[in-house]
N, CA and C atoms as an extended XYZ file, in Angstrom:
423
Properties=species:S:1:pos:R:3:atomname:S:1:resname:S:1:resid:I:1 pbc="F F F"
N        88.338      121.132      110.688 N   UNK     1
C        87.406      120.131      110.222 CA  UNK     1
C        87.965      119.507      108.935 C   UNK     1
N        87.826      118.136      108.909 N   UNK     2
C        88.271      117.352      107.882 CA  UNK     2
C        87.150      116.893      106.767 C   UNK     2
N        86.861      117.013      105.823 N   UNK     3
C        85.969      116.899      105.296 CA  UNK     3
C        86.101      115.285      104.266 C   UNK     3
N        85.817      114.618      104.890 N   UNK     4
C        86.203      112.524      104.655 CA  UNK     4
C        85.629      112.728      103.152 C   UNK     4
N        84.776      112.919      103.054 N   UNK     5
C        84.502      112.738      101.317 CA  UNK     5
C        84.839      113.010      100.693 C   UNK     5
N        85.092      113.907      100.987 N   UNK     6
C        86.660      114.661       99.490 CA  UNK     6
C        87.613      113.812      100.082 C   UNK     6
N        88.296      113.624      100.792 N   UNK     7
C        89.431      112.676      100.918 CA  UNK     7
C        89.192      111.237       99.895 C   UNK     7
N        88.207      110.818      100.618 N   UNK     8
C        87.544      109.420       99.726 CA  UNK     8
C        87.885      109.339       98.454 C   UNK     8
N        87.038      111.036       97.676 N   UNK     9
C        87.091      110.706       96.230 CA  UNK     9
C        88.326      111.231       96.098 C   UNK     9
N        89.332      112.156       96.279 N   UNK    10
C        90.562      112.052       95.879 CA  UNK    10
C        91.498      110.794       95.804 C   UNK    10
N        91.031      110.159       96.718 N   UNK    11
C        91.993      108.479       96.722 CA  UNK    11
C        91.309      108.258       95.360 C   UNK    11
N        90.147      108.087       95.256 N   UNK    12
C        89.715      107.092       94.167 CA  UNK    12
C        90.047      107.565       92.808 C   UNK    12
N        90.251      109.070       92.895 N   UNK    13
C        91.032      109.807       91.631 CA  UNK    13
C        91.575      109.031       91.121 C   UNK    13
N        92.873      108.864       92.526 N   UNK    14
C        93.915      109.213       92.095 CA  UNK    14
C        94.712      107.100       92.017 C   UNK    14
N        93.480      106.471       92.619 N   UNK    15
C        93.521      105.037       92.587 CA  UNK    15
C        93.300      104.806       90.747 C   UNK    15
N        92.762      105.586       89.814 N   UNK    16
C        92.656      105.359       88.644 CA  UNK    16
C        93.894      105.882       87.641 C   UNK    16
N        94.784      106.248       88.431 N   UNK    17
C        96.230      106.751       88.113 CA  UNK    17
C        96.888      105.835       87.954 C   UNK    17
N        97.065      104.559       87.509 N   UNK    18
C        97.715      103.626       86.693 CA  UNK    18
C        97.352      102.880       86.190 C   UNK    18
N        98.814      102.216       85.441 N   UNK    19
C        98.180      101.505       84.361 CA  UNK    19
C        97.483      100.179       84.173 C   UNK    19
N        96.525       99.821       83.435 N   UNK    20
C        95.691       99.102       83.275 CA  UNK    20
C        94.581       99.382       83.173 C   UNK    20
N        93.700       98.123       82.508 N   UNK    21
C        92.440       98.490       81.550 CA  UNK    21
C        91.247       99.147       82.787 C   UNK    21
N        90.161      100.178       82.454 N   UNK    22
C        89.506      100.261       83.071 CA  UNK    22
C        88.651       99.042       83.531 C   UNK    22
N        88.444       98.242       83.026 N   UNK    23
C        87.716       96.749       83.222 CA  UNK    23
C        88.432       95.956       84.713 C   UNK    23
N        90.209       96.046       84.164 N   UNK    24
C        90.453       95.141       85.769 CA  UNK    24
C        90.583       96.159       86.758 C   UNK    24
N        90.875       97.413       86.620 N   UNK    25
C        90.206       98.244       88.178 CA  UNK    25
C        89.089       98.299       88.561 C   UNK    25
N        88.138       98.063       87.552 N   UNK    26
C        86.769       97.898       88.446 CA  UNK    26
C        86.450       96.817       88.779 C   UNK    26
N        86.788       95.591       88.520 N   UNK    27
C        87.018       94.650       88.936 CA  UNK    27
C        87.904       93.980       89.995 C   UNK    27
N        88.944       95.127       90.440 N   UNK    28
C        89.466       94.907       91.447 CA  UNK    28
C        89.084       95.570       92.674 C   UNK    28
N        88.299       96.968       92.116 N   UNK    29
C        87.668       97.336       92.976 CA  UNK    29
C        86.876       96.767       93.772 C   UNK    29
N        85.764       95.893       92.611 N   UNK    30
C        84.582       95.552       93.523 CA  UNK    30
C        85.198       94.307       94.211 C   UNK    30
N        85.856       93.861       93.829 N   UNK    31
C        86.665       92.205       94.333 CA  UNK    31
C        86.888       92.670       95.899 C   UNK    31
N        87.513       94.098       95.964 N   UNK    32
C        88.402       94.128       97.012 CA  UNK    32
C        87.784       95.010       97.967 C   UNK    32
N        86.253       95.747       97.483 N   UNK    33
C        85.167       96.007       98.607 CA  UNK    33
C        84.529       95.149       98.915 C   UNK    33
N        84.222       93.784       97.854 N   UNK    34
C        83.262       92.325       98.939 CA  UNK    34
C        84.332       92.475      100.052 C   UNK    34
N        85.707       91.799       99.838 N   UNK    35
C        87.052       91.055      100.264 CA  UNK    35
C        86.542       92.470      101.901 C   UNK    35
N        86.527       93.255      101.712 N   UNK    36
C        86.734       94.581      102.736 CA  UNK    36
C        85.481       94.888      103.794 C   UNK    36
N        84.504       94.039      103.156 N   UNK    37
C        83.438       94.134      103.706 CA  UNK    37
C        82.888       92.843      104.304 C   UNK    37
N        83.022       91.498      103.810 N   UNK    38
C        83.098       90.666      104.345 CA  UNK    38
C        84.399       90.074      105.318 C   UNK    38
N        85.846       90.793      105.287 N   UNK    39
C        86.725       90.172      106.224 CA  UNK    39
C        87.626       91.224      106.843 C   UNK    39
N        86.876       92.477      106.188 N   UNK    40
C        87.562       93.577      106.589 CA  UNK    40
C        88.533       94.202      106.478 C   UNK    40
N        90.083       95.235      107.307 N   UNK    41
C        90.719       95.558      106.446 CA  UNK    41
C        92.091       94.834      106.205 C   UNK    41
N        92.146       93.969      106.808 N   UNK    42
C        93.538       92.888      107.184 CA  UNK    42
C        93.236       92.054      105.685 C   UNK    42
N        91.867       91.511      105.691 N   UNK    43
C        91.518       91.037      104.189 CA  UNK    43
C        91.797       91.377      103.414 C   UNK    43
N        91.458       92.789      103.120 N   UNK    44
C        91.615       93.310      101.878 CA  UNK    44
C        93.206       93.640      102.013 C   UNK    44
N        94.085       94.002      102.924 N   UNK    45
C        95.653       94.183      102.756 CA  UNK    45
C        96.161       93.133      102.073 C   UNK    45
N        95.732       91.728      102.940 N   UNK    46
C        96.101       90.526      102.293 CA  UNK    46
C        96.058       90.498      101.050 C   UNK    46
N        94.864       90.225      100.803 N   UNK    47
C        93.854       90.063       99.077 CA  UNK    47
C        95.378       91.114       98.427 C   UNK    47
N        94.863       92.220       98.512 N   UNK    48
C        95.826       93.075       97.546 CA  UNK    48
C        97.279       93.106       97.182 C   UNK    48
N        98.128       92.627       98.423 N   UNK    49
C        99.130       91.446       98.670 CA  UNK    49
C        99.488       90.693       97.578 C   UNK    49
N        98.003       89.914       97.747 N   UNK    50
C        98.523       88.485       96.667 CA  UNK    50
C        98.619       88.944       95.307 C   UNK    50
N        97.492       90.105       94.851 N   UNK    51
C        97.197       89.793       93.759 CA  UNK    51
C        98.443       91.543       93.486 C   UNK    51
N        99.536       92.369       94.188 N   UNK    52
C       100.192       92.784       93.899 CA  UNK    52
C       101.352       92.611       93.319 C   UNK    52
N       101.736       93.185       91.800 N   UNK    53
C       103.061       92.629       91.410 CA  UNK    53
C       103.149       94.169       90.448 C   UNK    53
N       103.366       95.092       91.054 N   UNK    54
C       103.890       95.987       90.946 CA  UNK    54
C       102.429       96.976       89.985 C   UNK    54
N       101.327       96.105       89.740 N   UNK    55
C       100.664       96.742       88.735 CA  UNK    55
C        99.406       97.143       89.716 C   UNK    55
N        97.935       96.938       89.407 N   UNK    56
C        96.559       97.987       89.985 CA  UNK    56
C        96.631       97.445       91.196 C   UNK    56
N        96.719       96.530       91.540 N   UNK    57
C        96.191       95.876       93.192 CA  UNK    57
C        97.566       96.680       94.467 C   UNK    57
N        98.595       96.814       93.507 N   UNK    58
C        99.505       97.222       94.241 CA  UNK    58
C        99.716       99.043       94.486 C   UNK    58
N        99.241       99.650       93.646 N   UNK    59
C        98.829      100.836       93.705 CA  UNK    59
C        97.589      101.290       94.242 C   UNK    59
N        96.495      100.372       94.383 N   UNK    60
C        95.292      100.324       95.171 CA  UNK    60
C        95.408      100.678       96.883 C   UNK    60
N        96.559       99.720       97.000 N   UNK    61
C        96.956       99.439       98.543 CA  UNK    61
C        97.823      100.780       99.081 C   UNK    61
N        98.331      101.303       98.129 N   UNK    62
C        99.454      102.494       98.323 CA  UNK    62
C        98.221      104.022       98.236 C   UNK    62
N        97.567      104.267       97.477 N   UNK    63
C        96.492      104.580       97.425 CA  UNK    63
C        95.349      104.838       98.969 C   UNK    63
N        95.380      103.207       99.211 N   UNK    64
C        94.258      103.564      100.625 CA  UNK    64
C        95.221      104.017      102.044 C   UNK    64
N        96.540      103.390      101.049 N   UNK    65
C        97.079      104.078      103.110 CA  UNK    65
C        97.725      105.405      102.880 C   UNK    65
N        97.998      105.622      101.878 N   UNK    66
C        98.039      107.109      101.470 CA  UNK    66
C        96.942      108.162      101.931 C   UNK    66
N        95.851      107.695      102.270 N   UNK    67
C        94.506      108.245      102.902 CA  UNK    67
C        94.789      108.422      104.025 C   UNK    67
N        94.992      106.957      104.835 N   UNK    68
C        95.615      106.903      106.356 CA  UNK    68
C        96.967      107.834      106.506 C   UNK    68
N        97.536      108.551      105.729 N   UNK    69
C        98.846      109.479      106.265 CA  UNK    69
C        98.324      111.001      106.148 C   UNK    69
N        96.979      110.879      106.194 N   UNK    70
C        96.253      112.398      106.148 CA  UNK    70
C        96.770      113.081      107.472 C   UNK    70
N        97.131      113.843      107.613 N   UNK    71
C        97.320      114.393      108.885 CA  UNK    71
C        96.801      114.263      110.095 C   UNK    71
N        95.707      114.716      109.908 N   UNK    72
C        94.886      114.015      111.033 CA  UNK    72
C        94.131      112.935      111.064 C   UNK    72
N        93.809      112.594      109.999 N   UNK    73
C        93.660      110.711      109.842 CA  UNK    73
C        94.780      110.193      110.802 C   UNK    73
N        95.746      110.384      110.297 N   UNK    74
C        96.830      109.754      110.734 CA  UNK    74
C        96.921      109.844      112.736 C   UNK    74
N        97.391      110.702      113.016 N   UNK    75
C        96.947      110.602      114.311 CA  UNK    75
C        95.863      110.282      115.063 C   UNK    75
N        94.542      110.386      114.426 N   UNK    76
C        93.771      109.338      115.270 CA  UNK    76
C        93.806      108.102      115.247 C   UNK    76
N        94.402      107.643      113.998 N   UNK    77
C        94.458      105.730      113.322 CA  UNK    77
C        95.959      105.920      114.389 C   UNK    77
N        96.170      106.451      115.444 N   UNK    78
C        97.758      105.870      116.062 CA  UNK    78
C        99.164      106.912      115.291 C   UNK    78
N        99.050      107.481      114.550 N   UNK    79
C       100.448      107.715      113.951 CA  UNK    79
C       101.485      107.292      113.399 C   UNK    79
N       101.144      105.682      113.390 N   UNK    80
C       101.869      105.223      112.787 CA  UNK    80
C       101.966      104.288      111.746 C   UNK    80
N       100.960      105.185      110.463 N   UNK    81
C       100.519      104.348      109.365 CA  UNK    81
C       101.929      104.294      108.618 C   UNK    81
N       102.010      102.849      108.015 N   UNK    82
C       103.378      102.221      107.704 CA  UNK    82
C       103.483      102.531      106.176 C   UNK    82
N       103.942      102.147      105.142 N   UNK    83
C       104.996      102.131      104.271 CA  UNK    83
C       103.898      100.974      103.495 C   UNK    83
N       104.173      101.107      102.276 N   UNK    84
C       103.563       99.899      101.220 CA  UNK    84
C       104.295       98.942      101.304 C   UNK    84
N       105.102       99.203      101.327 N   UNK    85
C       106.401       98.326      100.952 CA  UNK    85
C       106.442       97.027      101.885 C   UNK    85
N       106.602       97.060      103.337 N   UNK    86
C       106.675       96.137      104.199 CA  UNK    86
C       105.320       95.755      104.372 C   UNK    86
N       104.626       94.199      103.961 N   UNK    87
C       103.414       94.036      104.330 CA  UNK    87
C       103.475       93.510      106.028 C   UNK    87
N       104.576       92.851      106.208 N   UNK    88
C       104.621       92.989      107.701 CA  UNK    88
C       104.345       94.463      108.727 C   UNK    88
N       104.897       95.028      108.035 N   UNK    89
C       104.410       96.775      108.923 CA  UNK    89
C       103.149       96.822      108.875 C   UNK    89
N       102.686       96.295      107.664 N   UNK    90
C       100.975       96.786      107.281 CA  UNK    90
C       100.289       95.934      108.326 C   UNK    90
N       100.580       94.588      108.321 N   UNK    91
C        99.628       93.743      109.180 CA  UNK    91
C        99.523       94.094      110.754 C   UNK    91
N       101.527       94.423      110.905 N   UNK    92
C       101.485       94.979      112.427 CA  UNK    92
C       100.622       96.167      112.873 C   UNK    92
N       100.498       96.827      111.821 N   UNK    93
C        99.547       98.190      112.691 CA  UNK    93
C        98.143       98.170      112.312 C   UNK    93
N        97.911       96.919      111.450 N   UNK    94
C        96.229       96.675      111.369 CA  UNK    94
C        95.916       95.644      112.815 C   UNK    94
N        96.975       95.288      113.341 N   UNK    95
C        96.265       94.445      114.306 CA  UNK    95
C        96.453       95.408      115.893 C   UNK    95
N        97.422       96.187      115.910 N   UNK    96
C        97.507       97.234      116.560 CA  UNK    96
C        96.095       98.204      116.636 C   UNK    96
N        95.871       98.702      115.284 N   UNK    97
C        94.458       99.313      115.477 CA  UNK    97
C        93.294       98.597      116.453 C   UNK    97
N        93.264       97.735      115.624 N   UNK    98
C        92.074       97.065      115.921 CA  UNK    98
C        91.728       96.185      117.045 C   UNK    98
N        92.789       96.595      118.394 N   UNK    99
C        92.433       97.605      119.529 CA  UNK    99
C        91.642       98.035      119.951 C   UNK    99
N        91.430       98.657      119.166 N   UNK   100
C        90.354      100.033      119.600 CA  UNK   100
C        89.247       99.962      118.172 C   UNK   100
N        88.210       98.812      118.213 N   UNK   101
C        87.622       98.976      117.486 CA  UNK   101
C        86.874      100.228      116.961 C   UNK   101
N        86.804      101.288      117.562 N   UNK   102
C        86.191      102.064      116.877 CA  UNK   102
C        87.014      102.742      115.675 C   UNK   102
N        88.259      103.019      115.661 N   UNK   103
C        88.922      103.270      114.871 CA  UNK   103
C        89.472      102.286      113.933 C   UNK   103
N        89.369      101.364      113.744 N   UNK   104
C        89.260      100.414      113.157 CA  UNK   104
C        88.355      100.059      112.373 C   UNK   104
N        86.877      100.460      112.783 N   UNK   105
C        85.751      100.252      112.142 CA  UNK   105
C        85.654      101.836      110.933 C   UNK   105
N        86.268      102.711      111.715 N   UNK   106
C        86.257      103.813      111.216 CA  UNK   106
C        87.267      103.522      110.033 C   UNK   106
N        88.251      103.635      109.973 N   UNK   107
C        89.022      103.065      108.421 CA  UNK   107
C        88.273      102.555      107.555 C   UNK   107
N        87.707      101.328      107.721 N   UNK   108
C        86.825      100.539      107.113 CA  UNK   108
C        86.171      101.429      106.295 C   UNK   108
N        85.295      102.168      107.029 N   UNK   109
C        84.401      102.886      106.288 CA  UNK   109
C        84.925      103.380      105.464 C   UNK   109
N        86.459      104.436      105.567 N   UNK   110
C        86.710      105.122      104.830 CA  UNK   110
C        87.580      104.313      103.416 C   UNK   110
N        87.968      103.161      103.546 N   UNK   111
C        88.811      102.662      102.748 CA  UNK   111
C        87.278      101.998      101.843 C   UNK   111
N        85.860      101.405      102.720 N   UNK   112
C        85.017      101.337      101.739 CA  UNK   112
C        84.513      102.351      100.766 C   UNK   112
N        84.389      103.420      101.298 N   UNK   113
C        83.903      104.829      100.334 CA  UNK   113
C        84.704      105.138       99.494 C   UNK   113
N        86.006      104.955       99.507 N   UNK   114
C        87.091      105.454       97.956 CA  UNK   114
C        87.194      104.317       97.353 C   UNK   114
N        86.776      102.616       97.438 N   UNK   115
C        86.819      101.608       96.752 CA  UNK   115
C        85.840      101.599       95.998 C   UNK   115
N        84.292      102.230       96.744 N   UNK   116
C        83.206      102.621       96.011 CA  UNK   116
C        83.270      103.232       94.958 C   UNK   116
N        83.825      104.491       95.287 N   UNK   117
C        84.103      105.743       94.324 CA  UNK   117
C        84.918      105.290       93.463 C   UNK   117
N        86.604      104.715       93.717 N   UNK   118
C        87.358      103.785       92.362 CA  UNK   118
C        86.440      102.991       91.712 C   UNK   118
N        85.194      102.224       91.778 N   UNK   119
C        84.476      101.262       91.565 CA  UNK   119
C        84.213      101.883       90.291 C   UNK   119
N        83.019      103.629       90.652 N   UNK   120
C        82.406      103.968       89.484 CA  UNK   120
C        83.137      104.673       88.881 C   UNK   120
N        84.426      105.469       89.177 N   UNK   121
C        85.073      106.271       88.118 CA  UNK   121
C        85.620      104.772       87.040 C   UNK   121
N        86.167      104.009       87.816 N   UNK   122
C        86.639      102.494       86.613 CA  UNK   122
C        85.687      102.577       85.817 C   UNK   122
N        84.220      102.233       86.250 N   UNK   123
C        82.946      101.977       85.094 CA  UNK   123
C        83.162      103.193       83.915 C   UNK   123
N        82.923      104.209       84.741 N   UNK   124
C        82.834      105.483       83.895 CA  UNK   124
C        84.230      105.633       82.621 C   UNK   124
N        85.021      105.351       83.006 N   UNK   125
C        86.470      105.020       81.988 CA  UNK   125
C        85.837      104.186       81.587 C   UNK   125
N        85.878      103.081       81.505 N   UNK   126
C        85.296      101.892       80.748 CA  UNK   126
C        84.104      101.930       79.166 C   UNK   126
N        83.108      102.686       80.235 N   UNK   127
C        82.014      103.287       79.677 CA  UNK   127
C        82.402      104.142       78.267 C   UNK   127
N        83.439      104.885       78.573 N   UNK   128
C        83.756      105.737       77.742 CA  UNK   128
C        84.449      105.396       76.496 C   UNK   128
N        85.556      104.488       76.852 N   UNK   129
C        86.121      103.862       75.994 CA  UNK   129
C        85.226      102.753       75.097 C   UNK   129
N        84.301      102.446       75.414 N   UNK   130
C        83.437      101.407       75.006 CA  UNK   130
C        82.520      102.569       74.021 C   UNK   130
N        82.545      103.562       73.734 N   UNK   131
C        81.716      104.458       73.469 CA  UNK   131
C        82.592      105.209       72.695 C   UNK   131
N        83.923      105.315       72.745 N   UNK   132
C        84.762      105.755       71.694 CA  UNK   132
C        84.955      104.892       70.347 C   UNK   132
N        85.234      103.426       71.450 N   UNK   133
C        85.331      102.486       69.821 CA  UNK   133
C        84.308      102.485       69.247 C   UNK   133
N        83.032      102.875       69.566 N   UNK   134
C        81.711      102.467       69.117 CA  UNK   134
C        82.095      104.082       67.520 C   UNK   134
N        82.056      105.001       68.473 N   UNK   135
C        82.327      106.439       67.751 CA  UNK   135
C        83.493      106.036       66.604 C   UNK   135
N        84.205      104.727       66.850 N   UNK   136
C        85.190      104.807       66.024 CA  UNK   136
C        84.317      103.422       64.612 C   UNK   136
N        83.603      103.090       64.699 N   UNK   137
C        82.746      101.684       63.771 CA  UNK   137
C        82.511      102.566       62.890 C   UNK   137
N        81.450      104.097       63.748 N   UNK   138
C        80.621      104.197       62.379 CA  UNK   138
C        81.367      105.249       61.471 C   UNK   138
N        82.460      104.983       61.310 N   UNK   139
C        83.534      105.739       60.190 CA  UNK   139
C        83.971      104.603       59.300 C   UNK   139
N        83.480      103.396       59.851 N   UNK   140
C        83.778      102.282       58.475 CA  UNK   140
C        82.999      102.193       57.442 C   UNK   140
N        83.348      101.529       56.778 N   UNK   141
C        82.225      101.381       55.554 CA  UNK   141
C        81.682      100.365       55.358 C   UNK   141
């Protein structure tokens, strides 16, 4: 038995594992669960695509298919979740999936639940830091 929610929030851990401000990961988060939820997951590959240049959007994407190479994720999504690197690989086996909508719909879900979860750990960093500088005022004079 695979237990998807811990998978979820480990992506989203581990989606807060680079660099940049907590503000534009949660902001890319939520950008890229509308983008995932209104056009689904070819959208959001795209979306993350454009806005990848080596920094959060591009570690986001490495991140969710890093989910898809779960072991047995992986063999039910087909076996042959691709590489970050080639977005042509990526598009070829999102349109391959989606095939078989049920597994297709099934990703979805799961790539929505760790975008969720990146969503509020971003806030929660954010939060914090916004609450340190605050901790840091009242030492002025």
């Amino acid at each position: 038995m695979v237990n998807l929610d811990f998978l979820c929030m480990k992506t989203a851990q581990e989606m807060m594992l680079c660099k940049g401000s907590p503000e534009d990961k949660e902001n890319l988060a939520t950008k890229g669960l509308g983008i995932l939820l209104e056009n689904g997951p070819y959208g959001l590959m795209l979306y993350l695509e454009t806005q990848s240049n080596g920094g959060v959007a591009g570690h986001y994407k490495e991140q969710l298919l890093t989910l898809c190479h779960e072991e047995r994720l992986a063999s039910y999504l087909g076996g042959k979740v691709p590489s970050v690197a080639d977005f042509q690989e990526i598009a070829r086996w999102l349109k391959d999936l989606a095939k078989d909508l049920d597994r297709y719909l099934f990703m979805k879900c799961l790539w929505q639940q760790a975008l969720t979860y990146a969503r509020y750990h971003a806030k929660v960093k954010d939060e914090e830091n916004i609450a340190d500088q605050d901790d840091g005022m009242e030492d002025l004079p």
